[in-house]
N, CA, C and O atoms as a Tinker XYZ file with bonds, in Angstrom:
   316  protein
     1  N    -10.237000   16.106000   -2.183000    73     2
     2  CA    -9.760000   14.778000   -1.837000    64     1     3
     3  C    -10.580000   14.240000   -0.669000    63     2     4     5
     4  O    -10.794000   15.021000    0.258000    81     3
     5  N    -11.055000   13.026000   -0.604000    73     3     6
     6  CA   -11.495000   12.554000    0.244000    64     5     7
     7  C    -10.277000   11.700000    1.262000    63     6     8     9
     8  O     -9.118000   11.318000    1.096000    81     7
     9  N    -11.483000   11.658000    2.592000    73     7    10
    10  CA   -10.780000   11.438000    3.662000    64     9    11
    11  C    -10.102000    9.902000    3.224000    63    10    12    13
    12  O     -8.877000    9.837000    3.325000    81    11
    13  N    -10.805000    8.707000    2.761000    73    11    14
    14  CA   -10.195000    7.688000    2.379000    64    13    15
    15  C     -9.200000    7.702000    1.404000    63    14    16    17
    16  O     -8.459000    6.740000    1.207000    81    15
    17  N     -9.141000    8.947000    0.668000    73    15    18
    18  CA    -7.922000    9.073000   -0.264000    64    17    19
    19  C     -6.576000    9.101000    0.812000    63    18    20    21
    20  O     -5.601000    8.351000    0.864000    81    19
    21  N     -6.982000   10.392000    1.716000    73    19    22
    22  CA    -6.186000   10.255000    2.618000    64    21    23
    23  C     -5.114000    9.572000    3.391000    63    22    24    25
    24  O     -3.893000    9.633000    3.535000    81    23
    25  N     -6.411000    8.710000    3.937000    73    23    26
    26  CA    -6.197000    7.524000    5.195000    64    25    27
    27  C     -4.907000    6.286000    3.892000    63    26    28    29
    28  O     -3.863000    5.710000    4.200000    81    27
    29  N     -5.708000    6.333000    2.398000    73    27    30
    30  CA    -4.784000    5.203000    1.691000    64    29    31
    31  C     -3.608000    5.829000    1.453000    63    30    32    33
    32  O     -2.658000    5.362000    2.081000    81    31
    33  N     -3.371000    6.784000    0.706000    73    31    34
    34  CA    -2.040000    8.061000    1.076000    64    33    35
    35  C     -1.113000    7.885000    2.263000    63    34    36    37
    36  O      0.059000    7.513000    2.201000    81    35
    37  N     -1.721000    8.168000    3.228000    73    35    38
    38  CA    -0.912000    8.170000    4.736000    64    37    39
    39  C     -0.689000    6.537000    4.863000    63    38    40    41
    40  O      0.369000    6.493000    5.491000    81    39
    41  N     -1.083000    5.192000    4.626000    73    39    42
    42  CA    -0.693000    4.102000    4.535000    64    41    43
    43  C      0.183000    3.917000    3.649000    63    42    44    45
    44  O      1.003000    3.221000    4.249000    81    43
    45  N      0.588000    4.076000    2.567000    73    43    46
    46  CA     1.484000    3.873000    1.278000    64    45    47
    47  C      2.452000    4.127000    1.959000    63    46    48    49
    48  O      3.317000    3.297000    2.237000    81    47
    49  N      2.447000    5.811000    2.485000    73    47    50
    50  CA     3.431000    6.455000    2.188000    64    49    51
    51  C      4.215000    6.300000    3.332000    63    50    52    53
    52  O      5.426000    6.493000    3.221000    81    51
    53  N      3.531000    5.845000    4.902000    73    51    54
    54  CA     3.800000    5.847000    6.050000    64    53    55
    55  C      4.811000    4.069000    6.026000    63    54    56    57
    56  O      5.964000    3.875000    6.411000    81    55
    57  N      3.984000    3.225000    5.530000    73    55    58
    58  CA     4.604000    1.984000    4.956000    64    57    59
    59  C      6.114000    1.672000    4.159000    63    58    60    61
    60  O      7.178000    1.151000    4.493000    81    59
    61  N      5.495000    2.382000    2.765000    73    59    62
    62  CA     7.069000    2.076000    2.408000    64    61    63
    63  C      8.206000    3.301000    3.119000    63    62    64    65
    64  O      9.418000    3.089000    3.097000    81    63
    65  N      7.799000    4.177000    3.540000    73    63    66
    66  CA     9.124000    4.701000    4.855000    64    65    67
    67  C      9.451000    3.775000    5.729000    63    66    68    69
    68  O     10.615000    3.645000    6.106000    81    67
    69  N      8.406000    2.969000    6.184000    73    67    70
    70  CA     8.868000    1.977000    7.423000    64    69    71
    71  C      9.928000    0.965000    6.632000    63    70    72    73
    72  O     11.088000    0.688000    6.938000    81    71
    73  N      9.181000    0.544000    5.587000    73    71    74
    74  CA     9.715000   -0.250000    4.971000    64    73    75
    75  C     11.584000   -0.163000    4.335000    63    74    76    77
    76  O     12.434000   -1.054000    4.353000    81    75
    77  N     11.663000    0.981000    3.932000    73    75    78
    78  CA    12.788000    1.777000    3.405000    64    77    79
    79  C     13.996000    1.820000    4.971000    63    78    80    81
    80  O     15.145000    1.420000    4.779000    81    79
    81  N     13.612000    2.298000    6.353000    73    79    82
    82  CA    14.028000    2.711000    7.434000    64    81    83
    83  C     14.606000    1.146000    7.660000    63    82    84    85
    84  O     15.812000    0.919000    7.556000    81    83
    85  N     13.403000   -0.167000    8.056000    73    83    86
    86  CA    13.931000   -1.336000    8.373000    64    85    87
    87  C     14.801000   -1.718000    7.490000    63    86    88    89
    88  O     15.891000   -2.045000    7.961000    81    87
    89  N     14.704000   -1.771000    6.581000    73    87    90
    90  CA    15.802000   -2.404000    5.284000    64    89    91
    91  C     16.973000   -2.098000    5.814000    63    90    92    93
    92  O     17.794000   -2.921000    6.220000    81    91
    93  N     17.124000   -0.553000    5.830000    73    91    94
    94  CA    18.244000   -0.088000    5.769000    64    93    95
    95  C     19.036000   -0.338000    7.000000    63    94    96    97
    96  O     20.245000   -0.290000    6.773000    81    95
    97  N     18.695000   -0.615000    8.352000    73    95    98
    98  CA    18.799000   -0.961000    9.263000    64    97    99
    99  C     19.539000   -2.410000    9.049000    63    98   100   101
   100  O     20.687000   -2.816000    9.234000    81    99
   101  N     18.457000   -2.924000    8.623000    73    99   102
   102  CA    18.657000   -4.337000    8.245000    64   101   103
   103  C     20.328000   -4.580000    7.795000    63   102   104   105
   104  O     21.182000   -5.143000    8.479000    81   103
   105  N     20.441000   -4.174000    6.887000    73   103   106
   106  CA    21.804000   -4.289000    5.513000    64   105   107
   107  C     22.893000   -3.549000    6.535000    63   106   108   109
   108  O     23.953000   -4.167000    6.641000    81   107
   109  N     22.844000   -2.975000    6.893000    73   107   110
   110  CA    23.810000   -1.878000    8.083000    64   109   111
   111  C     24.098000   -2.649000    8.831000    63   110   112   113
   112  O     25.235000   -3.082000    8.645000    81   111
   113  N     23.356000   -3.242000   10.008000    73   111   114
   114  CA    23.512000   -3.602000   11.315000    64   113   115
   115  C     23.734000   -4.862000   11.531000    63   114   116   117
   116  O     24.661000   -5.258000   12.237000    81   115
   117  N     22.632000   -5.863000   10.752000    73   115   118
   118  CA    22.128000   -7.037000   11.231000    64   117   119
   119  C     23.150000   -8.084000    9.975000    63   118   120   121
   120  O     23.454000   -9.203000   10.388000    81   119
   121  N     23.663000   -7.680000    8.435000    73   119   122
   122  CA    24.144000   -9.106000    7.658000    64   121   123
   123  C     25.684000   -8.486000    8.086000    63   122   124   125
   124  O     26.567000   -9.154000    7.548000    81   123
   125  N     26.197000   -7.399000    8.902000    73   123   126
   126  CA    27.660000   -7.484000    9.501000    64   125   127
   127  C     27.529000   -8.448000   10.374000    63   126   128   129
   128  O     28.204000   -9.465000   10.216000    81   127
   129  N     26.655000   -8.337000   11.454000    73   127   130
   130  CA    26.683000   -8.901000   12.609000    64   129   131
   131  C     26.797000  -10.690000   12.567000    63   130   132   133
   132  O     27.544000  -11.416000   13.222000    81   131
   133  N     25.804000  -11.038000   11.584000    73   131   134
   134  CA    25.612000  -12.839000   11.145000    64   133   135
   135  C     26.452000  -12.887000   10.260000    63   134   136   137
   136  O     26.593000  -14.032000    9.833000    81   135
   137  N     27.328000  -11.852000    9.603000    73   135   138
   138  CA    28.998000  -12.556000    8.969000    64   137   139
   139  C     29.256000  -13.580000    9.289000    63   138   140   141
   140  O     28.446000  -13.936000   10.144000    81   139
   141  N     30.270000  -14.630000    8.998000    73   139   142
   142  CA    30.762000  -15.107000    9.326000    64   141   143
   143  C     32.652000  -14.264000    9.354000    63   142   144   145
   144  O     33.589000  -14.868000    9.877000    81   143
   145  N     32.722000  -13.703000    9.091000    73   143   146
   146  CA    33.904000  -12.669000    8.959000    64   145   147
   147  C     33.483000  -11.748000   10.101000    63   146   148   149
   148  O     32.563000  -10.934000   10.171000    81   147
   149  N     34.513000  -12.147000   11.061000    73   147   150
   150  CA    35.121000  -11.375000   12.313000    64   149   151
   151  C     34.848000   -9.869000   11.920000    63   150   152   153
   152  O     34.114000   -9.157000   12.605000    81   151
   153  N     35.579000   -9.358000   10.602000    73   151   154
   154  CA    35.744000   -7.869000   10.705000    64   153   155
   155  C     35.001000   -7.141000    9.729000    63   154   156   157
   156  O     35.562000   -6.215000    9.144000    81   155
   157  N     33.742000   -7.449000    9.456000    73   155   158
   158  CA    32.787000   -7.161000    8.380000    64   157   159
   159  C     32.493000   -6.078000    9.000000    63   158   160   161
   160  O     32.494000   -5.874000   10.214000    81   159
   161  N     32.119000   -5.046000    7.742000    73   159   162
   162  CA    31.841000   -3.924000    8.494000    64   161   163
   163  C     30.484000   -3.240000    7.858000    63   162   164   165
   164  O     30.004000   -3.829000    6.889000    81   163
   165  N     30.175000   -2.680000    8.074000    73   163   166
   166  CA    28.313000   -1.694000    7.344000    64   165   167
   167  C     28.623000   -2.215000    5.935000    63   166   168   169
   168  O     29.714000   -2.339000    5.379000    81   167
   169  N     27.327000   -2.502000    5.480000    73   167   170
   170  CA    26.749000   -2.657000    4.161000    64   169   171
   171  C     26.308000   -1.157000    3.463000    63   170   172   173
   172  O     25.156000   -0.880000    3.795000    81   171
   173  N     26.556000   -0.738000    3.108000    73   171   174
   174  CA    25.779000    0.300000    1.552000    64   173   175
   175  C     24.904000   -0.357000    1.077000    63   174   176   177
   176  O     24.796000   -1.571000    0.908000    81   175
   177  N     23.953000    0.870000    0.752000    73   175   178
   178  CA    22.697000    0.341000   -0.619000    64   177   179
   179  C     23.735000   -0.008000   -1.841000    63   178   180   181
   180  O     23.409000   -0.951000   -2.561000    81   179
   181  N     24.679000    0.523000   -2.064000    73   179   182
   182  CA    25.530000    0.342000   -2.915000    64   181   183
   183  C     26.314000   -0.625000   -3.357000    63   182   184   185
   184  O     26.456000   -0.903000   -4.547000    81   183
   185  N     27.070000   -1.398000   -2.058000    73   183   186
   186  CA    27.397000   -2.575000   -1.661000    64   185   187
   187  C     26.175000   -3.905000   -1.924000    63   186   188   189
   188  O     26.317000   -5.000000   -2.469000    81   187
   189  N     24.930000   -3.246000   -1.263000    73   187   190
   190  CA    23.985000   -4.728000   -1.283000    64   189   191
   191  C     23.968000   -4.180000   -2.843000    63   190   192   193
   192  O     24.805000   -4.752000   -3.541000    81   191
   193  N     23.205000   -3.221000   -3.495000    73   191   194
   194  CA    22.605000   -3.569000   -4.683000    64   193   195
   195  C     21.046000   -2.783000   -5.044000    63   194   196   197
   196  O     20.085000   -3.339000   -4.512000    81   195
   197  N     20.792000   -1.778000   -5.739000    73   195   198
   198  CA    19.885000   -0.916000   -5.570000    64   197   199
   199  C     18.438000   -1.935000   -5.620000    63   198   200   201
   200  O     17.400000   -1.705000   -4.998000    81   199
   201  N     18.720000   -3.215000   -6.622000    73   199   202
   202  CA    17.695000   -3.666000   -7.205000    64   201   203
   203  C     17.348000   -4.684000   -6.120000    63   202   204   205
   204  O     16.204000   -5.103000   -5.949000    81   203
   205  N     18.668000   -5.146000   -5.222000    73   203   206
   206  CA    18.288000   -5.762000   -4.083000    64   205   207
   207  C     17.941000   -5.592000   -3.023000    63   206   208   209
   208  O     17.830000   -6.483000   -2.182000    81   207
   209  N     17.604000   -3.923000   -2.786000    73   207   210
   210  CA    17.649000   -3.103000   -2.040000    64   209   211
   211  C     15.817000   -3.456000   -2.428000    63   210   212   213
   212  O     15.084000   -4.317000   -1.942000    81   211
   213  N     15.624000   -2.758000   -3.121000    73   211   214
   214  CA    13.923000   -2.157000   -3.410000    64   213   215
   215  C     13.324000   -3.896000   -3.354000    63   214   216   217
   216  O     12.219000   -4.015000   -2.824000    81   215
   217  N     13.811000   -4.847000   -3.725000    73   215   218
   218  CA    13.208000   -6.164000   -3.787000    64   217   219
   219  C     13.196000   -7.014000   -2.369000    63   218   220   221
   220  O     12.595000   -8.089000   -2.375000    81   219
   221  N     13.989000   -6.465000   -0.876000    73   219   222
   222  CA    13.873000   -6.433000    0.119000    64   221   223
   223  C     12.788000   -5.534000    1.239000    63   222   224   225
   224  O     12.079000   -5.806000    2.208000    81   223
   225  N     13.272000   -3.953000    0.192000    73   223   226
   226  CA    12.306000   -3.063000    1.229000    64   225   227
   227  C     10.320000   -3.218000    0.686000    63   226   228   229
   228  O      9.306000   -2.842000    1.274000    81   227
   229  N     10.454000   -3.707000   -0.227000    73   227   230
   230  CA     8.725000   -3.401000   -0.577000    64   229   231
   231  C      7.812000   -4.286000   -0.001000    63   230   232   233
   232  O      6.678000   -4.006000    0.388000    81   231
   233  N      8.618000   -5.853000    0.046000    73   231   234
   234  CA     7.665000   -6.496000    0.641000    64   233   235
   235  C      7.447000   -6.248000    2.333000    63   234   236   237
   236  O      6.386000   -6.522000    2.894000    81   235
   237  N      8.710000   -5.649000    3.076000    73   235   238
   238  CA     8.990000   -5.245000    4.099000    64   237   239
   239  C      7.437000   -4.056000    4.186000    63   238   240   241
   240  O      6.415000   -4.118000    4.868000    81   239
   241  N      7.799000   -3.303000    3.405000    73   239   242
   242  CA     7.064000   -2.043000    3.260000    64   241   243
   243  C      5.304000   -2.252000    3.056000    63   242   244   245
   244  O      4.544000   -1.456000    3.608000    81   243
   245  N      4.736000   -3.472000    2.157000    73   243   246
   246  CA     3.658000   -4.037000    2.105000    64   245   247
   247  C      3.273000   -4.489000    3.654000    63   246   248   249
   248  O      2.268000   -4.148000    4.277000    81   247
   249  N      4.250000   -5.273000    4.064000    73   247   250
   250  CA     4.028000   -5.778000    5.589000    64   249   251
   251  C      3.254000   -4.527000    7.004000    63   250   252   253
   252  O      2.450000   -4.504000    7.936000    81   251
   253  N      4.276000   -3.634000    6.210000    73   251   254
   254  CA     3.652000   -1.803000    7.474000    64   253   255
   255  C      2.556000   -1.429000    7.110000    63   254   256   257
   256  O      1.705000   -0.949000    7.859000    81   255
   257  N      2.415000   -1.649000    5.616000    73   255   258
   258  CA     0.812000   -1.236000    4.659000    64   257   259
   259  C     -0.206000   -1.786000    5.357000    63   258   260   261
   260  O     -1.121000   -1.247000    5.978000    81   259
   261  N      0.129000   -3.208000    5.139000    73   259   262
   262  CA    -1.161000   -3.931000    5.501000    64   261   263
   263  C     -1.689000   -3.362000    7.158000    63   262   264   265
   264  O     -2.830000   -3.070000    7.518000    81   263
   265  N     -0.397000   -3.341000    7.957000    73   263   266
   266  CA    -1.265000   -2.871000    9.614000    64   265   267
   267  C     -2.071000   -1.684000    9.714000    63   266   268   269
   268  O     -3.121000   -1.414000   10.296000    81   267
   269  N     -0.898000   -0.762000    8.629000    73   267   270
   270  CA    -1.930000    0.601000    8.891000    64   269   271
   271  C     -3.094000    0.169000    7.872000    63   270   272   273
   272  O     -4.056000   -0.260000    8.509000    81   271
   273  N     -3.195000    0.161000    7.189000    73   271   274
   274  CA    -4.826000   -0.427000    6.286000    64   273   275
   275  C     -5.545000   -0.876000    7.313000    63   274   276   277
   276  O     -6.685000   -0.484000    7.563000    81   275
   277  N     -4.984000   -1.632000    7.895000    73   275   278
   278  CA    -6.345000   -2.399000    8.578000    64   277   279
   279  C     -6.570000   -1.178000    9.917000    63   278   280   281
   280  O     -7.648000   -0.588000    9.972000    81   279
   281  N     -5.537000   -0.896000   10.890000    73   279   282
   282  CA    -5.652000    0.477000   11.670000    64   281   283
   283  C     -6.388000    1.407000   11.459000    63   282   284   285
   284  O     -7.246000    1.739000   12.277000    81   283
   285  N     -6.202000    2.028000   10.301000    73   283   286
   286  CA    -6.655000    3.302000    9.827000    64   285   287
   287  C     -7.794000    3.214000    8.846000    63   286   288   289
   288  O     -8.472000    4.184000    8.511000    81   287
   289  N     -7.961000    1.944000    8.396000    73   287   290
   290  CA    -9.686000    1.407000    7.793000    64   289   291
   291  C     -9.539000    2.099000    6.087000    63   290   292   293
   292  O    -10.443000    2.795000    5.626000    81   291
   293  N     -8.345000    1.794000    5.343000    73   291   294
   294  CA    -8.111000    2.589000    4.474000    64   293   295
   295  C     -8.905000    1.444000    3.042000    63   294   296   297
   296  O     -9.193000    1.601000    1.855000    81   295
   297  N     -8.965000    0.644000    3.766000    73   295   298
   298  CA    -9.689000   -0.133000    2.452000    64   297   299
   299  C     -8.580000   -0.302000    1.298000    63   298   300   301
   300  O     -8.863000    0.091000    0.167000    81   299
   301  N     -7.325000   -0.878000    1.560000    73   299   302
   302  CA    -6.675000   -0.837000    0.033000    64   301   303
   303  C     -7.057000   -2.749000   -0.311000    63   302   304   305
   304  O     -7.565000   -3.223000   -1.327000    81   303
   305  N     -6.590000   -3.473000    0.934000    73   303   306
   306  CA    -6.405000   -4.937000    0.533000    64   305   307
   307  C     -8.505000   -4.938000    1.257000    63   306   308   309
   308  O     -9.028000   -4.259000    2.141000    81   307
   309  N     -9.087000   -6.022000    0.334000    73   307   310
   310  CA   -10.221000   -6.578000    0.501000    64   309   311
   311  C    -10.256000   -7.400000    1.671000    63   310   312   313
   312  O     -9.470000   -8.320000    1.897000    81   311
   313  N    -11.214000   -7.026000    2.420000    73   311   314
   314  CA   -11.514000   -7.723000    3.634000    64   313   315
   315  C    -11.899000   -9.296000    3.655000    63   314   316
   316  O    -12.150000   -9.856000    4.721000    81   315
């Protein structure tokens, strides 16, 4: 394996974790809090919706891609 296999590997994979971590954060913490219901409490992946789940975290997750790509010189998006 080459080192740029690598470097694009460790971006994917480092990305959609970020991506997966904020989401989940996200749905938990932050759509109780901007309720409008006083006593709203944690969201579930279950509650939001698996399909609304992955259609939140990827572009999230593209967003971490792109820094480390450009950081780590992985060459996935064209300069």
């Amino acid at each position: 394996m080459s080192s740029l296999f690598i470097r694009r590997a460790i971006a994917w994979g480092v990305g959609m974790a970020l991506g997966f971590v904020i989401t989940l954060l996200l749905i938990t913490f932050f759509l109780p809090a901007v309720s409008p219901d006083p006593n709203a409490t944690a969201v579930s992946i279950g509650q939001y919706g698996r399909v609304y789940f992955l259609v939140t975290m990827v572009p999230i997750g593209l967003i971490f891609m792109t820094w480390l790509d450009y950081f780590l010189d992985a060459k996935i998006w064209p300069d």
